[in-house]
N, C-alpha and C positions, 0 to 999 in steps of 0.2 A: 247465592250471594256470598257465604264464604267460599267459596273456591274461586269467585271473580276477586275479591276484596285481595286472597294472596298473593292472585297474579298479579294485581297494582303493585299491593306492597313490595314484590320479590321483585319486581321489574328495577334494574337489566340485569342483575347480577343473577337471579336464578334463585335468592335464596331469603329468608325472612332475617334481615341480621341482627335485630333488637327483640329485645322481650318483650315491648312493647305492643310491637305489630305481632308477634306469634298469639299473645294474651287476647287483642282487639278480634284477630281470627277464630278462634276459640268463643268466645262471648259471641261472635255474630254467629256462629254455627248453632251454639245451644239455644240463643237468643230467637233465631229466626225459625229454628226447629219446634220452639215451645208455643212462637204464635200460630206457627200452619197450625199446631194441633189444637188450639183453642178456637181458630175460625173454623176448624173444620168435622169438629165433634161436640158432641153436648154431653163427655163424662165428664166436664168439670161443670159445677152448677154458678158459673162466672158469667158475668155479661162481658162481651168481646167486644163491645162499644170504646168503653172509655180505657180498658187496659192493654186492647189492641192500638189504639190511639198512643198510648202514653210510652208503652214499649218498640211502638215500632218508632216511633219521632226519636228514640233514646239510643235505641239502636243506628238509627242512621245519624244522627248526631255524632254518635263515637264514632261512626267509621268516616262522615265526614273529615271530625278532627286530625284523626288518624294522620289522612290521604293528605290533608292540608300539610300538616307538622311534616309527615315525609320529605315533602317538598321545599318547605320551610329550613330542615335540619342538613337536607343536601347541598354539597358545594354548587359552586356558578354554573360549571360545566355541565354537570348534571342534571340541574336544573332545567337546562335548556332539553335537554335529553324526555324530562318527567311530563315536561307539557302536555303532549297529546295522551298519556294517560291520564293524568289529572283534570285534564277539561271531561273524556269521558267516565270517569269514575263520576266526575260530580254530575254530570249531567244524567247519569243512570242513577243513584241517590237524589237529583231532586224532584226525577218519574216518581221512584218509589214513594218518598214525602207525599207529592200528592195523590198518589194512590191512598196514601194511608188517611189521607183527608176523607178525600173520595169515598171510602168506606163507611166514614161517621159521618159526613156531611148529606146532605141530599143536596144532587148537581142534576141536571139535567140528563134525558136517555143519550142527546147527541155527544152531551160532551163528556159522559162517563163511557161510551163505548171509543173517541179518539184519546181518550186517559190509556182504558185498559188496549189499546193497539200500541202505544207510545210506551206501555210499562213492557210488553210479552216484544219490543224492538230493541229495547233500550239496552238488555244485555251484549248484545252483536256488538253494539262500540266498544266495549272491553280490546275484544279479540282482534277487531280491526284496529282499533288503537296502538296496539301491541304489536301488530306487524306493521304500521305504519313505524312506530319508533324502531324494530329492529330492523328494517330495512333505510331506514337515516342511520341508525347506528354503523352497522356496515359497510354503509357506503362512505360516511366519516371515516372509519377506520381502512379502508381501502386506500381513502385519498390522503389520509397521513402516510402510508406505506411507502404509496407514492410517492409521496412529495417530500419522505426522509432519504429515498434512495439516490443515492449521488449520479446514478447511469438514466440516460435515455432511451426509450426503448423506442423501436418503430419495427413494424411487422409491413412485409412485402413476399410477393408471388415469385417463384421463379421466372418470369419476365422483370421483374423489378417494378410492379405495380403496385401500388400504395395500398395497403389495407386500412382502414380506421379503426381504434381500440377504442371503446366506451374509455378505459382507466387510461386513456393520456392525459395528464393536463394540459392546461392551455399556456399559449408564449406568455407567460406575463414574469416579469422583469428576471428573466434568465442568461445566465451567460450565453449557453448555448440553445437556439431553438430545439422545441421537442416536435413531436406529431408528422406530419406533412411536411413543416418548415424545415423540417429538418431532415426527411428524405427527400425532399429536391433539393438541400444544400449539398447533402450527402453525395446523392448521384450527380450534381454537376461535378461535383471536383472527386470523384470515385466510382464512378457510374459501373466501369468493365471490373473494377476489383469486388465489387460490390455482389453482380450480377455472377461471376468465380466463385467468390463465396459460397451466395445460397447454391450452385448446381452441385458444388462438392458436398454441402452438408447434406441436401436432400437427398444425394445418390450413396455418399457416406455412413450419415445419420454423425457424424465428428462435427464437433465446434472446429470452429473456421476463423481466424481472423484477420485484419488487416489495420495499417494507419492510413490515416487522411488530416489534414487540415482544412479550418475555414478560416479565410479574416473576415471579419466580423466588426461592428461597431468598437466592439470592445477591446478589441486586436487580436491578432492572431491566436487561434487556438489548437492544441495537438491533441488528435481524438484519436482511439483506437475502438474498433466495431467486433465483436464478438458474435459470431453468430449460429443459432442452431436451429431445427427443424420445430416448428409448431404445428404442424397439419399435415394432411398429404401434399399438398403445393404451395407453401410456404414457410416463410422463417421470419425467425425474433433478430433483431440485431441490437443488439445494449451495447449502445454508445459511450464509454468513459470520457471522462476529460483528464488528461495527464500534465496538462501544460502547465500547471503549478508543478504535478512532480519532476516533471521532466527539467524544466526551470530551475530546479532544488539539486537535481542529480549533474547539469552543467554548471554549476555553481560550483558544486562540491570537485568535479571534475578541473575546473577552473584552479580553485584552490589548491587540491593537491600538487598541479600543474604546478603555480607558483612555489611553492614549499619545496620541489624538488629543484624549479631552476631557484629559486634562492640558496640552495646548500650544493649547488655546485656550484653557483658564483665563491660561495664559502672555501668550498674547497680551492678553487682557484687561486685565492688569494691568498690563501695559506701555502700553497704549491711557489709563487713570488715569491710569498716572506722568504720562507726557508732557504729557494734558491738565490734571493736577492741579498737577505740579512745572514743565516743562521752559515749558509752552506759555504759564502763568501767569506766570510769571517773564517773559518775550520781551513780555508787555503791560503787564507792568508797568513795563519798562525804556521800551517806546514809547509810554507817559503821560509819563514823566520827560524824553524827547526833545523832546516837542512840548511841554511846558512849557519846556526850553530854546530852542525856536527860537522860542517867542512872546515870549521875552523880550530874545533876539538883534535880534528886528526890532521892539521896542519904545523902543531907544535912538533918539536922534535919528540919528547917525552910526552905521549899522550893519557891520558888519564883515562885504562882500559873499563875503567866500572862509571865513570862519565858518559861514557865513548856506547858503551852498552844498553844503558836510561836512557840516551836520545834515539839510540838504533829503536828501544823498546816504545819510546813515545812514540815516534815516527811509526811505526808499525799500526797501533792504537787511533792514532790519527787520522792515517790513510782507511781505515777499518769505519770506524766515526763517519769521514768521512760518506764512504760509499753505503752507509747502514742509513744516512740522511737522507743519499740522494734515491732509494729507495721506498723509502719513504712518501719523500714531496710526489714520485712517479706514482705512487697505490694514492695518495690525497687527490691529485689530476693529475694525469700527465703533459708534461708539455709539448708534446709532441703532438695530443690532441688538440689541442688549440691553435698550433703555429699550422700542423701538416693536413688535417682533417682526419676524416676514422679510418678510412683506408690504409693510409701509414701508421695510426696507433696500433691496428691489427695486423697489420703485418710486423711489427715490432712485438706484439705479443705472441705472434707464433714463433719467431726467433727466439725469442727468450721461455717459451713453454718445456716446461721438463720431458713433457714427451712428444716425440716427431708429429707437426702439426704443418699442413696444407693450406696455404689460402684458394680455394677453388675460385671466390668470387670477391668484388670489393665496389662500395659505391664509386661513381664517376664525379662525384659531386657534392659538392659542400652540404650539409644539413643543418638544420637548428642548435645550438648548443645543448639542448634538453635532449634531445633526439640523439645525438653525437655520444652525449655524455654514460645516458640508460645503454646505448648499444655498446658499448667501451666495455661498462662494467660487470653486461650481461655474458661475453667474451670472457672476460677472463676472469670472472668467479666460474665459470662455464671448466676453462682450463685449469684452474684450482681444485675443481671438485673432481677433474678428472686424474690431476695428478694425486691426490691424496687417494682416491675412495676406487676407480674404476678400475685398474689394474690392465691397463690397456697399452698395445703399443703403436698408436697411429692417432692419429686426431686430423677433423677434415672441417674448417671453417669457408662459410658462405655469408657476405652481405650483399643484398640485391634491394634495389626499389624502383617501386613503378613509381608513379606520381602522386600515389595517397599511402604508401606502405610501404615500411620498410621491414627489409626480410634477414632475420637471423636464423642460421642454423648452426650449430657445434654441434656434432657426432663422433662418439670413439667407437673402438671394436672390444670394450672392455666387458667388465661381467655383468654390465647393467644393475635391475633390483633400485636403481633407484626410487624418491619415494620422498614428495615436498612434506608431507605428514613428519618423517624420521629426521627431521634439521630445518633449521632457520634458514639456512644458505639461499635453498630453491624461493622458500616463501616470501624471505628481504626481495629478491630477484622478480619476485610475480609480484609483489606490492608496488618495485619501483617502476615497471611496466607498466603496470595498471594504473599508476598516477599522473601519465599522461595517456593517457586510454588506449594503451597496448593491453595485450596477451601473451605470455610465455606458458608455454606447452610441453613436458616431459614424456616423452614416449623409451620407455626404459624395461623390455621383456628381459625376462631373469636370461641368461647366458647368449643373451645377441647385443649388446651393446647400448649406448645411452643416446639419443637425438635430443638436444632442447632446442625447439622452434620458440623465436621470438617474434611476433607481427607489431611493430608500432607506427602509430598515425603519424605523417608528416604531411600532412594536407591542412 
């Protein structure tokens, strides 16, 4: 009796947590120990009538209580959990009770031997009770597992035969079907990648993976299927849903997109101003110069320290000048806008401090964004080769197919480059990357520097 009464009380955590119930275990141990010895010996000169009667009803009283309060002092959830213990703990205590009748009482031979069969059964529900609740408990906690994990899983043969899992749940209100539903959504729109998959993992034993989408009620969705070996002929495939991430990562992609053509429209128009306001104005002040110094050395007697200031403004001016209009050229240049990239690079290999090749040049006009990244990706390219590479050759390539456009700059310098060692490389791969290119440095220490650019124009 106390060894069943702990297991109620310990039930599910495994352990007695109150003082209470450790004390109530104790008392029915010593308590149920002093009655076997009173019914079943005559060294105490006590009738076993009335004080078997009064200790045993006392006894199962507190441990009724007990089992009640347990129950009682436990949260909701738990509660629901304590059930099938608690109906059999009391229905083994109300055997007992009337056994303990049964002993002072005179019942009949019939119904005291279905008493004493129902009392020597009545323990067994403990035990079964006990695995009743641990096997709800488990499976509770199986199906929250489940049902917290964001992936779908579905299991399939190397044929691409649908296996059944006991732990699927069922379609109910999901974005994306699970179970079955979801391997014949799978293999209609993925059937052959599907079927690639598992023969690589099972012959591999390597996770495999691929994308697919479904449209769906809900609209379109981007899954990606992960798969690996679960048996000898077959495999698990956990289905993600990315189509929020992936939604979030075009977004961002979108974004950045704008933020770069917004700051080259910027530059643009600052590349005007200057040409239109700042740069206008600086020739037109040095037309009104040089019409004062022709007129300074026009007098007979000219005023040689006059004559000299203006020679010096005039110098200064012209100098201003061309320091401007190199400028407004590194802000945009204009010659990308009017001529397209082709003649911006070719102008930047003309003007590169060291002997530079155009081997290749688009045929054709491209996006301002696209135009602009490939411009700048050029000749910060020839920038870092004139400062850093100690090279005497440079050999530039633009090429596009109908989704890519191809940049290469390559010298014969001492390489050792290195995006980690300077901003240059990394400003260059950000602005790339912000319309979802890639710039690549391929730089071995004494063979030279190559940066490949690939950007989307599709």
């Amino acid at each position: 009796m106390a060894v069943l009464l702990a297991l109620v009380l310990a039930y599910p955590s495994g352990r007695l947590s109150s003082m209470i119930d450790r004390a109530a275990v104790v008392i029915l141990a010593v308590g149920a120990t002093g009655l076997n010895l009173l019914f079943s010996t005559s060294l105490f000169r006590i009738d076993p009538g009335p004080t078997g009667l009064y200790g045993g009803l006392a006894l199962a009283t507190m441990t009724i209580v007990v089992i009640v309060r347990r129950w009682l002092i436990a949260p909701p959830r738990v509660r629901r959990e304590l059930v099938p213990v608690l109906v059999a703990g009391l229905v083994f205590l109300a055997t007992l009770t009337i056994n303990l009748v049964r002993r002072i009482a005179d019942v009949p031979d019939d119904v005291g031997a279905v008493l004493i069969a129902a009392r020597d059964l009545a323990p067994a529900a403990i035990p079964v009770a006990l695995l009743i609740g641990f096997y709800r408990q488990s499976e509770r906690r199986l199906r929250a597992i489940v049902d917290a994990i964001p992936d779908r899983m579905v299991r399939f043969d190397r044929a691409g035969a649908y296996l059944p899992d006991a732990a699927e749940p069922g379609d109910q209100d999901v974005d994306v079907p699970v179970g079955r539903h979801l391997h014949e959504a799978m293999f209609a729109v993925a059937g052959a990648r599907a079927l690639r998959a598992a023969g690589e993992t099972l012959d591999t034993g390597r996770l495999r993976a691929y994308d697919f989408a479904l449209d769906l009620p809900g609209g379109r969705r981007e899954l990606e299927a992960r798969v690996s070996p679960s048996g000898p002929n077959e495999v698990t495939a956990i289905v993600r849903d990315f189509t929020d991430v992936r939604a979030v990562e075009a977004e961002v992609r979108r974004s950045r997109a704008r933020i770069v053509e917004a700051t080259d429209e910027e530059r643009r128009r600052l590349e005007r101003d200057l040409h239109d306001g700042a740069q206008q104005r600086l020739v037109s002040v040095s037309l009104a110069l040089r019409r004062v110094q022709g007129r300074l050395t026009a007098v007979r007697e000219p005023d040689a320290e006059a004559v000299g200031a203006s020679d010096e403004a005039a110098s200064e001016l012209k100098q201003a000048i061309q320091e401007l209009r190199e400028l407004a050229r590194g802000i945009h240049p204009a010659i990308l806008t009017e001529a397209g990239l082709g003649a911006a690079i070719t102008a930047l290999a003309d003007r590169s401090a060291v002997p530079a090749t155009v081997r290749a040049i688009p045929d054709r006009r491209l996006s301002p964004a696209v135009e602009a990244t490939a411009y700048f990706v050029v000749s910060e390219a020839l920038a870092n080769i004139a400062k850093h590479a100690s090279a005497t050759s440079v050999s530039i390539a633009a090429s596009s197919t109908p989704t890519v456009l191809r940049i290469e700059v390559g010298d014969d310098g001492v390489g050792g480059a290195d995006a980690a060692n300077g901003t240059g490389i990394r400003g260059l791969q950000d602005r790339v990357a912000a319309i979802g290119g890639t710039l690549a440095i391929e730089s071995p220490v004494g063979q030279g520097t190559l940066a490949i650019a690939e950007i989307p124009i599709a």
